[in-house]
C-alpha positions in Angstrom: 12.7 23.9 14.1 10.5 22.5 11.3 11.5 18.7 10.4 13.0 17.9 7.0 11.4 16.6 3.7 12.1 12.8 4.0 13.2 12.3 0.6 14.0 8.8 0.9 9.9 7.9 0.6 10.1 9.0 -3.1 12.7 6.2 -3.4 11.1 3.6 -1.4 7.8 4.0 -3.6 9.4 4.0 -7.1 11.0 0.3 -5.7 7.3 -0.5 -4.8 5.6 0.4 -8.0 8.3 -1.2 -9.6 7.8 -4.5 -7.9 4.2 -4.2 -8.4 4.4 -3.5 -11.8 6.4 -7.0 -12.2 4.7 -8.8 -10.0 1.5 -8.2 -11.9 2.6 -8.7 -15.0 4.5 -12.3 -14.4 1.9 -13.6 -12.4 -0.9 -12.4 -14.7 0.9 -13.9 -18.0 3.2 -16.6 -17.3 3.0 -20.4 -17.6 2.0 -21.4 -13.8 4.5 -24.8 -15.0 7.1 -22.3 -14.2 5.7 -21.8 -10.5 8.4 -24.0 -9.2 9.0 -23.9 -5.4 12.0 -25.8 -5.3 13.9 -23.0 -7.7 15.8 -20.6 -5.9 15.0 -17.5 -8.5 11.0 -18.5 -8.1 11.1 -18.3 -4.1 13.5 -15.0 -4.6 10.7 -13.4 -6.9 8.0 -14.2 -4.8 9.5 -13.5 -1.7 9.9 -9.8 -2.8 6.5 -9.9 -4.5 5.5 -10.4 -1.2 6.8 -6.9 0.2 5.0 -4.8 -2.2 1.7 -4.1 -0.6 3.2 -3.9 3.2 5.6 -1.0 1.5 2.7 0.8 -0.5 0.3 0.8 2.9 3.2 1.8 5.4 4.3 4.2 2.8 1.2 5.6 2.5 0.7 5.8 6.3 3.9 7.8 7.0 3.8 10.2 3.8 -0.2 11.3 4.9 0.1 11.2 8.8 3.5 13.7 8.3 1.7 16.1 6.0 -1.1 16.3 8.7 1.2 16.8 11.2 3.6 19.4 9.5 0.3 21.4 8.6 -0.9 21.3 12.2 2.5 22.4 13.3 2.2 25.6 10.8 -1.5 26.4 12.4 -3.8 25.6 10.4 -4.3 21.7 9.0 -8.0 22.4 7.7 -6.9 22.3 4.4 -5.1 19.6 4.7 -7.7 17.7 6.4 -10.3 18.3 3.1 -7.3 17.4 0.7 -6.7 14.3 2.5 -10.5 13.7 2.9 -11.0 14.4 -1.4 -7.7 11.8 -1.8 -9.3 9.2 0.2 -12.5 9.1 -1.3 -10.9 9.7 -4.8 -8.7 6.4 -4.5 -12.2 4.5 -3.7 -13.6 6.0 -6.9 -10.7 5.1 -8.8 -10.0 1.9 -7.1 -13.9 0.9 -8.2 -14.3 2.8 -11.8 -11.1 0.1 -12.3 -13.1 -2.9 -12.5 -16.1 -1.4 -14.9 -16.2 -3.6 -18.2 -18.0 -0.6 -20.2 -18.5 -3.6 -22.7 -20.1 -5.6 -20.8 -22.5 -3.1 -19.5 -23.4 -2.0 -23.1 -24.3 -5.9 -23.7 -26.7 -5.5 -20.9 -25.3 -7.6 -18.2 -23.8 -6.3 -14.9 -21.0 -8.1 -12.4 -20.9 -7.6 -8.9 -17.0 -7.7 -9.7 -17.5 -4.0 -9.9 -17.4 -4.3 -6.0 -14.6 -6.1 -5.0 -12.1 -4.5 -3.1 -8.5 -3.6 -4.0 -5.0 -1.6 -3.0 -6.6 1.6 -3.7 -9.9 1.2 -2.0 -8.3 0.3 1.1 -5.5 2.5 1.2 -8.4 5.2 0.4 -10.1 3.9 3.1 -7.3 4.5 5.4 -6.2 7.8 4.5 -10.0 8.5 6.2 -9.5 6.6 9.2 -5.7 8.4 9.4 -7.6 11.9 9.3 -10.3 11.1 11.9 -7.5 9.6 14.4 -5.6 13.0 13.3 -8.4 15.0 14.4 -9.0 13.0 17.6 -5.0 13.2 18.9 -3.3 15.7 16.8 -3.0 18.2 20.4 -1.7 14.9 22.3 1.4 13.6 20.1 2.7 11.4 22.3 -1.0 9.4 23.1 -1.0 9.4 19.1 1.7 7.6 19.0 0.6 5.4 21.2 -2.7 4.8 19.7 -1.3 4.3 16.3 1.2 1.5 17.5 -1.2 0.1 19.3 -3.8 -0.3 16.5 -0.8 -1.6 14.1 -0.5 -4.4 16.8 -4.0 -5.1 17.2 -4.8 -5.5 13.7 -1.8 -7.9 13.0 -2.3 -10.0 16.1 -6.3 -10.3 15.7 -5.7 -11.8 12.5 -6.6 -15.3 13.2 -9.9 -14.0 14.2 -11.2 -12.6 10.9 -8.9 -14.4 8.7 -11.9 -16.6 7.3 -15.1 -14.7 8.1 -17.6 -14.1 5.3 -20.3 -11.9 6.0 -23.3 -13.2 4.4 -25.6 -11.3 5.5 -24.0 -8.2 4.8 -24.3 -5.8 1.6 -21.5 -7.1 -0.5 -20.2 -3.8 -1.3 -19.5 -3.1 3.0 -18.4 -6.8 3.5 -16.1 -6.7 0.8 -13.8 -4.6 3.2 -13.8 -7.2 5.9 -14.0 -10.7 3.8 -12.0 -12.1 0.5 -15.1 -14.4 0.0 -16.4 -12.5 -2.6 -13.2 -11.9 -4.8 -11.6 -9.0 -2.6 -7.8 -8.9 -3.0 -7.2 -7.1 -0.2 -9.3 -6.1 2.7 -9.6 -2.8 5.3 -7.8 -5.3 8.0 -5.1 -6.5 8.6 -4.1 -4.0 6.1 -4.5 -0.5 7.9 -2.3 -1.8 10.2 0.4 -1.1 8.5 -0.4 2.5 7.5 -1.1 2.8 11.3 2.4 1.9 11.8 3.7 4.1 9.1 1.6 6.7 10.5 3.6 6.3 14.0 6.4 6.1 11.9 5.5 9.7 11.0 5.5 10.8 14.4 8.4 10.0 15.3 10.5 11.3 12.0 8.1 14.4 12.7 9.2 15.1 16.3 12.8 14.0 15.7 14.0 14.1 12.1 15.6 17.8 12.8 17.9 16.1 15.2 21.6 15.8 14.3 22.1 12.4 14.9 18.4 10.8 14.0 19.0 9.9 10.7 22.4 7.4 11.7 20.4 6.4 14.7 17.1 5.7 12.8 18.9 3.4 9.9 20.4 1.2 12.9 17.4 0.9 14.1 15.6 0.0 10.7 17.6 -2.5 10.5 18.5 -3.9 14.0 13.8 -3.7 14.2 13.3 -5.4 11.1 15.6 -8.4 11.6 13.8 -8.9 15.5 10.5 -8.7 13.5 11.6 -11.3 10.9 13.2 -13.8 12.7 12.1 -13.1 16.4 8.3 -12.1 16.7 7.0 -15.4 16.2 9.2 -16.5 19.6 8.6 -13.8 21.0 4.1 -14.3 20.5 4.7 -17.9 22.0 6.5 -16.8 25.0 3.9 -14.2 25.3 1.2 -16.5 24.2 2.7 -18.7 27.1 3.0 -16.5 30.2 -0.2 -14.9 29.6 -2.5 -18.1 28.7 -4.2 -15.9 25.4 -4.7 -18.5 23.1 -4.9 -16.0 20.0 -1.5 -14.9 20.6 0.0 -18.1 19.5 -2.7 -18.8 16.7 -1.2 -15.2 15.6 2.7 -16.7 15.8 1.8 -19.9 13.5 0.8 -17.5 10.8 3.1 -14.5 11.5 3.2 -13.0 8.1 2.3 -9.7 8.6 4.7 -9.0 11.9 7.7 -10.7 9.8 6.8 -8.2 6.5 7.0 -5.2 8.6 10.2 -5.8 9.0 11.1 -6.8 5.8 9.4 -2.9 5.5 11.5 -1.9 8.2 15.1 -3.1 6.7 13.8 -1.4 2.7 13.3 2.1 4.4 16.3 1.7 6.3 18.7 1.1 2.9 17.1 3.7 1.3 17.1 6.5 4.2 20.9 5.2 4.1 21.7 6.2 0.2 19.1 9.0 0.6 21.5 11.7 -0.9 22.4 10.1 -3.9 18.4 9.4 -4.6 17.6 13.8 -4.6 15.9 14.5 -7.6 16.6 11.2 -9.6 15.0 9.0 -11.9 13.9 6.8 -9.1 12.6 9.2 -7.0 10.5 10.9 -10.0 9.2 7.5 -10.6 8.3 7.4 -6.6 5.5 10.6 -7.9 3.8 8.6 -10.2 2.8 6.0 -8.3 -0.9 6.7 -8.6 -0.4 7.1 -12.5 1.5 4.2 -13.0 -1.2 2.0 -11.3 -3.7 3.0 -13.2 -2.5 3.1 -17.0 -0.5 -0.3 -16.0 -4.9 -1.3 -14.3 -5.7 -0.4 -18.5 -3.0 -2.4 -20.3 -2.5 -5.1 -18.4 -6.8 -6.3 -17.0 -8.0 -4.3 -20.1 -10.5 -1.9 -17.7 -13.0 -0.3 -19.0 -13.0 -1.9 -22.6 -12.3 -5.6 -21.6 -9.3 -5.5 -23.8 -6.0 -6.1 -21.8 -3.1 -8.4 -22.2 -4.4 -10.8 -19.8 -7.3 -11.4 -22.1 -4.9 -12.5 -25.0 -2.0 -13.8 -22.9 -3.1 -15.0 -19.8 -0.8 -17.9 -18.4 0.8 -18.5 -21.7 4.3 -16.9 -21.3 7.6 -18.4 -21.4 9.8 -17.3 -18.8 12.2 -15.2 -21.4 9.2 -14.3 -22.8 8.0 -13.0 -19.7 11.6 -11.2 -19.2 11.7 -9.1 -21.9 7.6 -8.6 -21.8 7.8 -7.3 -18.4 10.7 -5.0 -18.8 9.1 -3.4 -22.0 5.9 -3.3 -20.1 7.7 -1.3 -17.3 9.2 1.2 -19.8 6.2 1.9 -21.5 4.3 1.9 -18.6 6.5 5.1 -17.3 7.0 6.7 -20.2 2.9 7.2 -20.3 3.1 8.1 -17.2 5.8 10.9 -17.5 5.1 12.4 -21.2 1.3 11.4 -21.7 -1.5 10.3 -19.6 -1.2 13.2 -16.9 -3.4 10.5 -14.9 -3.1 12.8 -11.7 -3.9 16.1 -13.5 -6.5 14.7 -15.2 -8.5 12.6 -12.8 -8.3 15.4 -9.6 -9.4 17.9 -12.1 -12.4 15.9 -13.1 -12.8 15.5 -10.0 -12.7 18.6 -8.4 -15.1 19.6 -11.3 -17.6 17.0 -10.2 -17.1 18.1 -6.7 -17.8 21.9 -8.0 -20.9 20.6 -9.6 -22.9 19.6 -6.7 -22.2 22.2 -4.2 -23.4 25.0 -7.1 
């Protein structure tokens, strides 16, 4: 029996743009006075700022790793494979073509800022890492599984090691993926390890989603998961760290960020698997399939790429906090509504794309 369209991820992605979206814009514009750790509000904004990127990378993970597996399952995943081959590399093209100042460049001078390393190149990057570990297991699901977890874990407790590594003597544009040094908001790791264990994620929904009971069983276990993440993997490293004498297990525990997001992850999937019915072909879950869109007219407005002109450049740090209120909410609206009735950013950029693509190979 084929599994069932998980119509919850549409849901879970709209929340995640939309935090993004926020996120960006109050932290970009507001008055950092207003960055006040001792105000319950503050910590309550960034605290959920903070689950925004662990959601888009899982996401991301389980969404591409359960189209792979639902076309292998039908026979034939080549075409698959090449889609998910073009999306990866598109996202790196996107992710890069973000930062050009076409300004700039006409005035003659050239930033290596062009080669710092974002969201999209890395969750590009891990689309073709998830396609090549596809190819490698895809006849042994359960060793998949396996694999996958056990990258997710390896990537989140190695942390420690790489945390502050810079890469000198490495092109900028490769160590960019490995090292913040250099400007790099996000890099290849820790970061795949959460698509890896939204990709096992996939695996299991894949093999069991059909079931009659999974989806009751799955929600309790969301949320029974992501509260032992959050408030027991640290413990549980030491005690590990402790009866095994591996120093880098505790290192891991004193900075256990990334173990305690996934289950902040964990405990958003499982409340919106739980009101899944009522999110079927909604406003939120429309929103979920712009995501790519969204990013990239909010990239324009708000950083000003390509033409230098953004509202950062005229209102960086500056806002009030009603200011930034109503700013951000208009910001949001207009930001959709481009996304829904204009831009076609999608349409327009895989059909470029695919033109390029077309190009060459004549």
């Amino acid at each position: 029996m084929q599994p069932n369209r998980l119509y919850f991820i549409d849901a879970v992605r709209a929340f995640a743009i939309l935090m993004m979206l926020q996120g960006h814009f109050i932290d970009t514009l507001i008055n950092p006075i207003y960055r006040d750790e001792t105000n319950t509000v503050y910590n309550i904004w960034t605290y959920f700022r903070g689950i925004t990127a662990p959601v888009f990378f899982t996401i991301s993970g389980l969404v591409f790793a359960y189209l792979l597996l639902r076309a292998y399952a039908k026979g034939d995943d080549k075409a698959r494979i090449k889609k998910g081959v073009f999306r990866g590399l598109l996202l790196l093209g996107i992710g890069y073509s973000l930062r050009i100042n076409l300004k700039s460049w006409f005035d003659g001078y050239f930033s290596s800022y062009i080669f710092v390393v974002d969201v999209l190149q890395c969750i590009g990057l891990s689309l073709i890492l998830l396609v090549l570990l596809h190819m490698l297991f895809k006849k042994h699901s359960y060793i998949y599984s396996i694999v996958l977890f056990t990258i997710g874990c390896l990537c989140f407790v190695t942390e420690p090691l790489y945390r502050t590594i810079t890469l000198d003597n490495v092109p900028q544009i490769i160590a960019n993926y490995m090292t913040k040094s250099n400007g790099s908001v996000f890099t290849i790791l820790p970061w795949f390890g959460y698509s890896a264990f939204g990709a096992f994620l996939s695996t299991v929904f894949f093999r069991h989603a059909h079931r009659t009971r999974f989806k009751v069983f799955t929600i309790i276990t969301f949320f029974i998961v992501g509260i032992l993440l959050i408030y027991s993997s640290s413990p549980f490293l030491i005690k590990l760290s402790n009866l095994t004498n591996i120093e880098l297990l505790h290192m891991s525990a004193n900075y256990n960020y990334l173990f305690t997001r996934l289950g902040n992850v964990l405990i958003l999937f499982g409340v919106f698997y739980m009101f899944e019915r009522f999110l079927k072909q909604s406003i939120v879950a429309n929103i979920g399939k712009k995501t790519l869109s969204i990013y990239v007219i909010h990239f324009i407005i708000l950083y000003g790429s390509f033409t230098g002109y953004g509202l950062k450049r005229y209102f960086s740090k500056s806002l009030e906090p009603s200011e930034a209120l109503w700013g951000v909410v208009l910001f949001m609206i207009v930001v959709c509504f481009l996304s829904f009735h204009y831009a076609k950013t999608n349409h327009i950029v895989y059909s470029i794309a695919r033109k390029i693509i077309d190009t060459f190979k004549r």
